[in-house]
N, C-alpha and C positions, 0 to 999 in steps of 0.2 A: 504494500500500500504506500502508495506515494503522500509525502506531505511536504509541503511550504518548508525550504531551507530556512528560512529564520524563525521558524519557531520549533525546529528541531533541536537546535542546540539546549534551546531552554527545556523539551521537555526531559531530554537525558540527563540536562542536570541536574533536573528536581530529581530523579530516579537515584543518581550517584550522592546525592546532597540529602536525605530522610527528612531531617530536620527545617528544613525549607517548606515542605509540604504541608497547607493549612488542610491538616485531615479534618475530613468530612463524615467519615464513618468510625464506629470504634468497632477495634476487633477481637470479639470476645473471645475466639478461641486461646486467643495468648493469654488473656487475664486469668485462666483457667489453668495455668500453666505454674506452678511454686515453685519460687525461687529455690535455687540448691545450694540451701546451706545450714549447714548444721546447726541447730541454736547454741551447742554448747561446744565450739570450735575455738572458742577462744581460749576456755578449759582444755583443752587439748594440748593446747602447744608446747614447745619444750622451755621450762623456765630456765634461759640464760641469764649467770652474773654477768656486768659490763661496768668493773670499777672503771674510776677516770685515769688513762695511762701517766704511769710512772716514768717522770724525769730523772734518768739513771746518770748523769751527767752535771745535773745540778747547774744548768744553765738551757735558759727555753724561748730563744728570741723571737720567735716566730710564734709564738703561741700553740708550737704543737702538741702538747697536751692536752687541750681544749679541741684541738681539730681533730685528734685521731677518735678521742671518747666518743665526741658527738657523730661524728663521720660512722661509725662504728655501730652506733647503737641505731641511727637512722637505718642505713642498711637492714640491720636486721630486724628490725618493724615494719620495712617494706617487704621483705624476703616471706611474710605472713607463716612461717613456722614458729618463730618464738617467741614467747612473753618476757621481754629483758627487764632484767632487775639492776637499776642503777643505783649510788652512792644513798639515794632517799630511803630505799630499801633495807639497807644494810642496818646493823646494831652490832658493828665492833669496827675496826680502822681498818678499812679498804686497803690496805698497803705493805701492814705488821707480819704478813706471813710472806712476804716475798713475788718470787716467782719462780721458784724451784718446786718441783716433783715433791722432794722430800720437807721441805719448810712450810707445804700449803696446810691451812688447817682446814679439810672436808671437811669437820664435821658443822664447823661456823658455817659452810659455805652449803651445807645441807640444810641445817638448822633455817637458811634464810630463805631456804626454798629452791633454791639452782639446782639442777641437774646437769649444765654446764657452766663453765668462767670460763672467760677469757682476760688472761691477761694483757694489757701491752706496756710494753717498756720503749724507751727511747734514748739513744746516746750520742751525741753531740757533739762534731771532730772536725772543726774546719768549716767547710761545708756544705757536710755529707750529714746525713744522719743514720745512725746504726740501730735497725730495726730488729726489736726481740718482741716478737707475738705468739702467744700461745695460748692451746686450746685445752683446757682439763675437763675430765668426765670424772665430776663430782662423787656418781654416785660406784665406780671403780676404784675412787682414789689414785688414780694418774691420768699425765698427761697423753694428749694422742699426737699422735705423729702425721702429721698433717702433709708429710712431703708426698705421699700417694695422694693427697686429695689436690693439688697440685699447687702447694702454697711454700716457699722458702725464705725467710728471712733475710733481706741486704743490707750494705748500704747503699743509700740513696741520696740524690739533692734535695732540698726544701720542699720544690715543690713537686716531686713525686709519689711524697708518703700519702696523698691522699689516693691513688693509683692503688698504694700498695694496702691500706687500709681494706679497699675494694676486693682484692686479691682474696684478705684474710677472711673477709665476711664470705666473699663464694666459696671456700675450702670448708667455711664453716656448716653454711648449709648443704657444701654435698655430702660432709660427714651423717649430718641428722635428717637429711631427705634421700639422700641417694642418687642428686642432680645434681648438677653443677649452678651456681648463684647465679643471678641475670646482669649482674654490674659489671660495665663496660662495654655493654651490647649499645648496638648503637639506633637510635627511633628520629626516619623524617616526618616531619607533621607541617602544618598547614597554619601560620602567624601574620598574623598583622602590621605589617611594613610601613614606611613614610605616607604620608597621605592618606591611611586608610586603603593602601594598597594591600594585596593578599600577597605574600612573600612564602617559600618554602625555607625551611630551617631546617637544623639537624641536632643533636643533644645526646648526652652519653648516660643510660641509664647508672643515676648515683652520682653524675656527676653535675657540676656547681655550674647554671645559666647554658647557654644556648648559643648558636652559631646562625646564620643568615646566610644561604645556600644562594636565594636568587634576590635582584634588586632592581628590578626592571619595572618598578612602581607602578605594574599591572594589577591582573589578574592570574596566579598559580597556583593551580590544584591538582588532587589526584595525586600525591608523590607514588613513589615504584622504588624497589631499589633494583640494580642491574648492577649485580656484583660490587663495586666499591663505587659504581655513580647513583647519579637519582633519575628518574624520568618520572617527566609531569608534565601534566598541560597548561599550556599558555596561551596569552592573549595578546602578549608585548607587540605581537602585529598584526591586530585585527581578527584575527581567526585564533579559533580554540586548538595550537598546533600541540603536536608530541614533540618535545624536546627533553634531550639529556643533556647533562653537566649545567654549567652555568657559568655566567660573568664570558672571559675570553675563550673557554672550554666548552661555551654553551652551541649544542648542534641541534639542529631542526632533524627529528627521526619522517615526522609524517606531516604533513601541509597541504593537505587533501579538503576538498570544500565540506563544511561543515565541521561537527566531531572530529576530533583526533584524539582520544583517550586510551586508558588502559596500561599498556606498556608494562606487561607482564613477562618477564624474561623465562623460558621453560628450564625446566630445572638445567639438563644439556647446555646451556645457552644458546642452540641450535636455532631456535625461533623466539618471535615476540608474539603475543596475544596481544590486539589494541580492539578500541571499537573503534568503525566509521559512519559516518552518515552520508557517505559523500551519492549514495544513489537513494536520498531519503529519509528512508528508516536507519535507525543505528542498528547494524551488523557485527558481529563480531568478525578480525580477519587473525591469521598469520602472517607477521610480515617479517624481513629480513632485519634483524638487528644492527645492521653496520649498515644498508646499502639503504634500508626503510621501504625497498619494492616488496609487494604481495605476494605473498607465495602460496598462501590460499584461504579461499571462504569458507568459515565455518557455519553461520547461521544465515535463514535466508525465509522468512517468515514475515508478518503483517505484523507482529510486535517490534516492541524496541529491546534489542540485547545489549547489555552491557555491562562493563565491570566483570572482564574474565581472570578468574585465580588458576593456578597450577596447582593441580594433586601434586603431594611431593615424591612420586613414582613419574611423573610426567607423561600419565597418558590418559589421565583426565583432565576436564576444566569444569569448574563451578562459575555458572555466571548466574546474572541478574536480567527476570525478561518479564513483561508485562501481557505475554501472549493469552494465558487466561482469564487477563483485568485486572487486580493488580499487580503490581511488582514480586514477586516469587526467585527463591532460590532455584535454581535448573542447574546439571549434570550431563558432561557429552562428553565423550571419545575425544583425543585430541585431534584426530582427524572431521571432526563435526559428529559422525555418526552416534545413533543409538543416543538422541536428546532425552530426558525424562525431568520431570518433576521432581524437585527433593522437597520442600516443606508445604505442605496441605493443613497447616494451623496458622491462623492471619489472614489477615488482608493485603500486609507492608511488609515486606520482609527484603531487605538489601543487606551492600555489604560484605559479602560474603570474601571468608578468610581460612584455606584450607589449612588442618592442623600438622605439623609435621609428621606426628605418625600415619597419617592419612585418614584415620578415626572417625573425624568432626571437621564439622565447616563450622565454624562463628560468625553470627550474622549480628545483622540489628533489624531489629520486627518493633510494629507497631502495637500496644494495647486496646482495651479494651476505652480507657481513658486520656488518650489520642498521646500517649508518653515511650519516647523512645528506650527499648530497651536491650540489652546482650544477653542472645541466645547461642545454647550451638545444637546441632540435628547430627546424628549418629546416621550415616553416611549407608550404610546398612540397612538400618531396622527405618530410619526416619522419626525415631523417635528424639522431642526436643526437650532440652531442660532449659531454663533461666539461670544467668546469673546474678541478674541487675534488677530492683524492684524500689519504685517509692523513693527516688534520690534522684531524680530529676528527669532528664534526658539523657542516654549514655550512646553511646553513637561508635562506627567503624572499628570494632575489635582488632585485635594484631597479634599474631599469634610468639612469642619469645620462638629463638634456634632449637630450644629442646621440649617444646610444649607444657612449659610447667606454668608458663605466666601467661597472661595478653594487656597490650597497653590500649587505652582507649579514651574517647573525651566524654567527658560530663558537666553536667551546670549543677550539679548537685550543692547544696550551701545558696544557690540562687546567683546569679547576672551569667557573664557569660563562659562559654566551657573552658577546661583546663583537664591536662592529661595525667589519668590514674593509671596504677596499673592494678592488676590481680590473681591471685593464681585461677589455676586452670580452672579448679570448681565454683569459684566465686566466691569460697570463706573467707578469704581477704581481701580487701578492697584499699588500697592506699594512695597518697595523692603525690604524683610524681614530680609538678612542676609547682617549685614553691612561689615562684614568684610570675607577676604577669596573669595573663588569662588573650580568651580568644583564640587558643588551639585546638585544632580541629585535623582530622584525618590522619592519625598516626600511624605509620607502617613499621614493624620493626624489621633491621637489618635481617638474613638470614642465611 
């Protein structure tokens, strides 16, 4: 079905945008839908000590004792495994027993409730700083050996103990989850630039403020990563083009009339998955990564497709299609074939973010009470759970490199969104960017 090029662009990107959409219907089947999360998950967790690190040096110019504690315990409140116990907690001197093996007193460090400490020390030589962090299991009474979880003590410059703080907290939680931490993975999202321009940026999860990827004080959405760049679309010249990199690095992939979106690299990096509209309707295509020619069509239908993900097998794609009325998750072959339906609960359902083990798609679906929310659908059965309820709007899930976490935006607290992350099932929910607001569409690296 043919339609008027200028109002194509806007209807795909109400489709790719949820939250733009002044819904008109609500949709019951998701309200019906309980969120998955344990009521008493927070009881659960593992009670870590986290005294304030010890100046073994006796000189602390830089304030790093203050930065590694707080650095330290932040992580691990975001990590949603543990309930840390800081100096408030304590009832005898955080310090007295050292940081050796044989001088720790368990049974203080029992008595206060931990089932792990971490120590950390810090020594001061020039400078460098010489880092001694350690992990004890309280209720063994020794330390664990952290160098299999892949964390070794340096020294370092000033300012790379916060790097290495990062380090200690992911060895920490692979010890007591069996995954590796998500700090230093890297998430593009979608910022608010000079003018009230829409700019794309980049950010290090754990790490302190944010970088400004494009400055072309347009319009850039949709980020992608493709291997160490970004692809997203732009407006800087009139048309919604596919472009990678940015500033002097910045290349036009697609520049086709209408749509240019998507820019899904297949796992191979063989091909790209974009949408186009350029005959219309948004289609989904294949096209050449480096050269940006078509190498083939995958959808070809009276709806609008768009927004294709990579199974991480790569021989699926999840997209987003409107062909039975609303917006619905869909499932195809990488070659088009064998299209099906994957979520039959809703009316809204976009977004979609295939999970690494290939399991789960995480989407964003509309309720009953017109509020965006994060689902994922078991790729299999089609059966959905929730993880998001009652906190605002939560919008474009993202799935972390080892499926433990997803970052996403929310307005949750009220005005406008800002990027949380959470673990896979939703029992934690924490807020990723302290500072700032108006981030939208977070993808993380992978």
């Amino acid at each position: 079905m043919k339609r008027n090029r200028l109002t194509v662009p806007i209807v795909t990107i109400l489709l790719l945008l949820p939250s733009l959409v002044l819904a008109q219907e609500g949709d019951a089947g998701l309200e019906g839908i309980v969120i998955n999360i344990n009521p008493s998950a927070a009881a659960q967790r593992t009670p870590i000590a986290v005294p304030d690190a010890m100046d073994l040096s006796g000189m602390d110019p830089a304030g790093l004792a203050s930065t590694i504690s707080l650095t330290l315990r932040r992580d691990l409140n975001l990590a949603g495994y543990f309930q840390v116990l800081g100096p408030a907690n304590l009832f005898f001197d955080q310090h007295a027993d050292g940081m050796s093996e044989s001088t720790i007193n368990f049974t203080n460090w029992f008595n206060a409730g931990a089932s792990l400490l971490a120590k950390t020390g810090f020594r001061v030589t020039g400078n460098t700083v010489q880092l001694d962090f350690r992990l004890f299991d309280v209720n063994a009474g020794s330390q664990v050996d952290l160098s299999s979880f892949g964390y070794q003590n340096a020294s370092v410059p000033f300012d790379e103990v916060p790097d290495h703080v990062h380090e200690f907290a992911n060895a920490i939680i692979y010890f007591a989850s069996g995954f590796p931490g998500p700090f230093g993975g890297q998430v593009a999202f979608v910022g608010r630039g000079a003018g009230g321009s829409r700019e794309i940026f980049r950010m290090t999860i754990g790490g302190d403020g944010m970088s400004q990827v494009t400055d072309n004080r347009t319009i850039n959405i949709l980020p992608r990563w493709a291997g160490s760049d970004i692809v997203y679309t732009s407006y800087y010249r009139g048309n919604p083009d596919l472009v990678i990199g940015a500033g002097s690095n910045a290349r036009v992939l697609s520049a086709r009339s209408g749509i240019n979106s998507g820019g899904a690299l297949s796992p191979n990096g063989d091909v790209m998955a974009i949408t186009l509209s350029q005959d219309g309707n948004s289609e989904i295509y294949l096209i050449d990564p480096t050269s940006g020619d078509i190498v083939s069509r995958l959808t070809n239908d009276r709806g609008e497709d768009v927004d294709p993900v990579w199974s991480p097998s790569g021989d699926q794609i999840a997209f987003v299609s409107d062909r039975s009325g609303g917006p619905q998750i869909y499932i195809m072959n990488a070659d088009g074939s064998d299209q099906r339906r994957l979520t039959f609960v809703g009316r809204y359902n976009t977004t979609p973010d295939w999970s690494p083990d290939g399991s789960r798609v995480a989407f964003t679906g509309r309720d009953s009470r017109n509020r965006f929310d994060i689902f994922t659908v078991d790729v299999a059965s089609s059966v959905i759970e929730r993880l998001t309820q009652d906190q605002g709007d939560n919008e474009s899930p993202s799935w972390s490199p080892d499926g433990q976490y997803l970052v996403f935006s929310s307005t949750r607290g009220g005005g406008e969104p800002r990027l949380y992350i959470m673990t896979q099932d939703g029992n934690s929910q924490e807020l990723l960017t302290r500072e700032g607001s108006g981030y939208t569409m977070p993808v993380w690296k992978r």
